[in-house]
N, C-alpha and C positions, 0 to 999 in steps of 0.2 A: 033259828031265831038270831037276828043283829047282835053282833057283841058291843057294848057299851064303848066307847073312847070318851076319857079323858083327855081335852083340852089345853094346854097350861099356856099362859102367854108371860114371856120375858119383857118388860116394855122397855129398859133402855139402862139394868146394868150397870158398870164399874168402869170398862174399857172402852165401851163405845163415846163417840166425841162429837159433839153439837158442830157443825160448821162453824158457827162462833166463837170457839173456844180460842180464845189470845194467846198466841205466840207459842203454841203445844208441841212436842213432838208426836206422831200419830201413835196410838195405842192399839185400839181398833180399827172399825171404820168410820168416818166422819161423814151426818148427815142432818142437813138442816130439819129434819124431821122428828127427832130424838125428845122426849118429853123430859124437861128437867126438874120445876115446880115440883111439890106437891099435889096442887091444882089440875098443873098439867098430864101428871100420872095419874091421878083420879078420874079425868076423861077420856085418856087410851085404853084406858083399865075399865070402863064405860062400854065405851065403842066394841071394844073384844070381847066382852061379856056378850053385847046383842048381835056381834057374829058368831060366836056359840064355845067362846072361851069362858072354861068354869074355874078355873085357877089361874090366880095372878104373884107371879116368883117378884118381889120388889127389892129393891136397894134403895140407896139415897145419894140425893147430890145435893154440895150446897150450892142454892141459886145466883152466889155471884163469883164464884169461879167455872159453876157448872161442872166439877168436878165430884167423885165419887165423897163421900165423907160420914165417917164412926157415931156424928153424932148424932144420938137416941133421940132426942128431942124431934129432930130433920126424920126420922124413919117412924113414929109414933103419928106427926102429921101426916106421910103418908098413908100410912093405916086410915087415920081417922078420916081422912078426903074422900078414899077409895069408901068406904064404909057407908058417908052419907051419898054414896051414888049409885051403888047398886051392892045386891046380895051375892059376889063373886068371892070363893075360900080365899083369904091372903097367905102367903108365904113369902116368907123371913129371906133374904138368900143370905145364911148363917158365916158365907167366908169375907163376909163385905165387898171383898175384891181388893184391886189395886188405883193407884193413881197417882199423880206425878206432883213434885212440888213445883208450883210455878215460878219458884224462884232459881232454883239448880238444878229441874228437869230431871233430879233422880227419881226412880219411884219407889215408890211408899208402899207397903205389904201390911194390910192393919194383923199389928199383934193380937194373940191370944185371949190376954186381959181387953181390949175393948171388942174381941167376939164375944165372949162371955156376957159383957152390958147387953146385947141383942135380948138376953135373957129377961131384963125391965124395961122392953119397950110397952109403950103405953101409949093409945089402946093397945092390948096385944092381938097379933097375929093367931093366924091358925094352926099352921103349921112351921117350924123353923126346920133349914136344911144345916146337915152337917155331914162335912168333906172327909171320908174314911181314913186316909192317909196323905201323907206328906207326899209333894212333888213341886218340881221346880216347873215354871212358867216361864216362858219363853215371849216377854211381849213386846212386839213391833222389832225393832233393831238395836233396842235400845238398852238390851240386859236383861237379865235373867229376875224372879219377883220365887222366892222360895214358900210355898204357901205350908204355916207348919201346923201340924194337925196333930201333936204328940197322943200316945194312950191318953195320959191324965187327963188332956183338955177334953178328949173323947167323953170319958168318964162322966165328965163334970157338965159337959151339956146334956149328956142324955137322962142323966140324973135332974137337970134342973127342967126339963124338957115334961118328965114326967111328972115333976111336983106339980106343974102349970096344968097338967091335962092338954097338951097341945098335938097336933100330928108331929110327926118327923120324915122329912125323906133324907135318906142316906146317900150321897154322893160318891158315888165310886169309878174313881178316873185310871185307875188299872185294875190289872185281878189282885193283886195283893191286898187291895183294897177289900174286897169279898171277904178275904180269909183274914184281915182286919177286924169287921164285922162279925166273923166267926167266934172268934177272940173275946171278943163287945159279952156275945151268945156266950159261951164258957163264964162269963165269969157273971152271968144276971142282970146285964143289966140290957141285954135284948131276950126275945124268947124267939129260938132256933127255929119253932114253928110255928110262928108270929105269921100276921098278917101287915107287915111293915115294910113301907113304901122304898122302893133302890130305882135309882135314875143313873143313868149311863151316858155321860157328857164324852162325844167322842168331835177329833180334830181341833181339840186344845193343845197348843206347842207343849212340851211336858210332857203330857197326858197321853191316851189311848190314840191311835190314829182311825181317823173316820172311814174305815174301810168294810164292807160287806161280811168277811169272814171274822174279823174280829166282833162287831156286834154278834153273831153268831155266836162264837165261842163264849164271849162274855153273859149273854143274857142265858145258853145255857150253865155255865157255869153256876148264876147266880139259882136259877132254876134246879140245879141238883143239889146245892148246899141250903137253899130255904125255900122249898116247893110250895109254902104258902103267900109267898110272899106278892106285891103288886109289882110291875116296874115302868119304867118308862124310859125313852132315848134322845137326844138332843144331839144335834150336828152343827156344826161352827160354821158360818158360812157360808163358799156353794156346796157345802155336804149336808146343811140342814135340813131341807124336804128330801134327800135321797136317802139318809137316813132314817126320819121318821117314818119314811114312806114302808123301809126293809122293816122297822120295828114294827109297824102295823102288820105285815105279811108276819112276822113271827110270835107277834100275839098280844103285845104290848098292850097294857090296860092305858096307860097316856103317853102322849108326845108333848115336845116343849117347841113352841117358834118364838119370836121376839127378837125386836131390833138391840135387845141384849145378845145374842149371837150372830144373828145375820141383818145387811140393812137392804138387803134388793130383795126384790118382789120375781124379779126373772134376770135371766145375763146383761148386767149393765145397766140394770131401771132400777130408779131408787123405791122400795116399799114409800108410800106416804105415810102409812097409819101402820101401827102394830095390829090393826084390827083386818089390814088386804092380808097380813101372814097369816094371821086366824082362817080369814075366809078361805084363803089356797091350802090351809093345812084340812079344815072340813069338806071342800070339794072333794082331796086326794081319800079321805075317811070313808066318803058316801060312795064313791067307787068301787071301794074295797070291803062295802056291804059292812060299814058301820054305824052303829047311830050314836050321835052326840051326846054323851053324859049330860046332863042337867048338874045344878049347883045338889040338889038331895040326891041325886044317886049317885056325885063325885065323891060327897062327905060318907055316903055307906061303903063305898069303895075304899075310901081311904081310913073307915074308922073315927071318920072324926066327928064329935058330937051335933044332935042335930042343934041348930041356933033357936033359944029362945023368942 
């Protein structure tokens, strides 16, 4: 019998940069196709749903710099947009991300205290993500962005995480990271043989390198330290379909595409829609003799309540 995949679509991130963006140094990659709005994420988030995307990772931008931005209000509209348009799981992406001041072009790393606010966004989310350990970012040419992820903060999301009843994926950008989570597990405030979701971001400067044998090593690693757990893999770039593709051969319950990691569609075509990366990530699924999760059999995978 077909094993289920999980969907998840990235629509446009922290790094990535609208063609229009005024006088920026490049972060990611820059594409006039990048949805900035609320509105506008609410119709990619649309579109990827009805090519067979059941998870939507969002962020925020504010619409007149079109840059990434902390505030709750901007991430809350998203939510609610996405909400009145179709029945897709939301998730939080819990590290904000980065972004540049457009006045002195340094970049901006949101602090701990405004990860934390993610906590009262309103409407809330489904699930919120939180990044296992500390590790330095390497973005564009332009300097290093230190993303901190101390125990305490840990602590304190996963504890506010559970007050809410919400999902959690756990982001882990090296193995230390795993045996981070182990840690989490010792002291209660994960359970060891939990059914709780780990995503494997690989080809983030920093982070894990997108290479064949490290997914390997990592997804068993994660696999002998919490055998019940779900996971999933995500690639930067042009690693992102070669990656998910190796995660699906090794058994991955979902995958992540999105013009938040990659913005071509093939070598040197721009993706238009975050819903062509959908389509090319379920082609590659249906090959490989899977079938596409639905919005109700993503949330019993992932444990997450069913919606009223």
């Amino acid at each position: 019998m077909p094993r289920k995949l999980v969907i998840q679509v990235a629509p446009f991130g922290s790094n990535t940069l609208h063609s229009d963006t005024p006088n920026l140094p490049k972060l990611g990659g820059m594409t006039p196709y990048l949805p900035i709005t609320p509105e506008e994420v609410a119709e990619e988030a649309y579109r990827s749903y009805n090519a067979g995307a059941t998870l939507c990772h969002i962020h925020a931008r504010d619409p007149k710099t079109k840059l990434a931005t902390p505030d709750i209000k901007v991430w809350g509209e998203v939510v609610a947009r996405i909400r009145e348009k179709c029945p897709i799981i939301i998730e939080a992406g819990g590290g904000i991300g980065a972004w540049v001041d457009p006045q002195t072009f340094q970049i901006i790393i949101a602090t701990e205290e405004q990860k934390l606010k993610l906590l009262d966004i309103k409407p809330e989310p489904d699930i919120l993500t939180l990044n296992m350990g500390t590790f330095d970012q390497s973005v564009g040419q332009y300097g290093f962005g230190t993303f901190m992820q101390t125990p305490p903060f840990q602590r304190k999301i996963l504890q506010g995480v559970k007050e809410r009843g919400w999902g959690l994926e756990l982001e882990i950008w090296d193995v230390s990271h795993l045996y981070n989570t182990l840690d989490r597990c010792k002291e209660g405030y994960l359970d060891q043989n939990g059914t709780f979701h780990i995503d494997y971001p690989l080809g983030v400067a920093g982070g894990q390198p997108a290479t064949y044998k490290q997914l390997m090593y990592i997804s068993e690693e994660g696999k002998m330290l919490f055998p019940n757990s779900h996971w999933q893999a995500l690639g930067i770039g042009k690693y992102e379909f070669p990656m998910i593709t190796m995660a699906m051969l090794l058994g991955a319950d979902s995958v992540r595409v999105g013009l938040e990691d990659n913005i071509y569609i093939t070598h040197g075509v721009l993706a238009k829609s975050n819903a062509e990366l959908v389509e090319k990530a379920v082609r590659i699924a249906r090959e490989l003799d899977y079938e596409i999760a639905t919005v109700e059999e993503a949330r019993e995978l992932l444990n997450l309540p069913k919606k009223k």
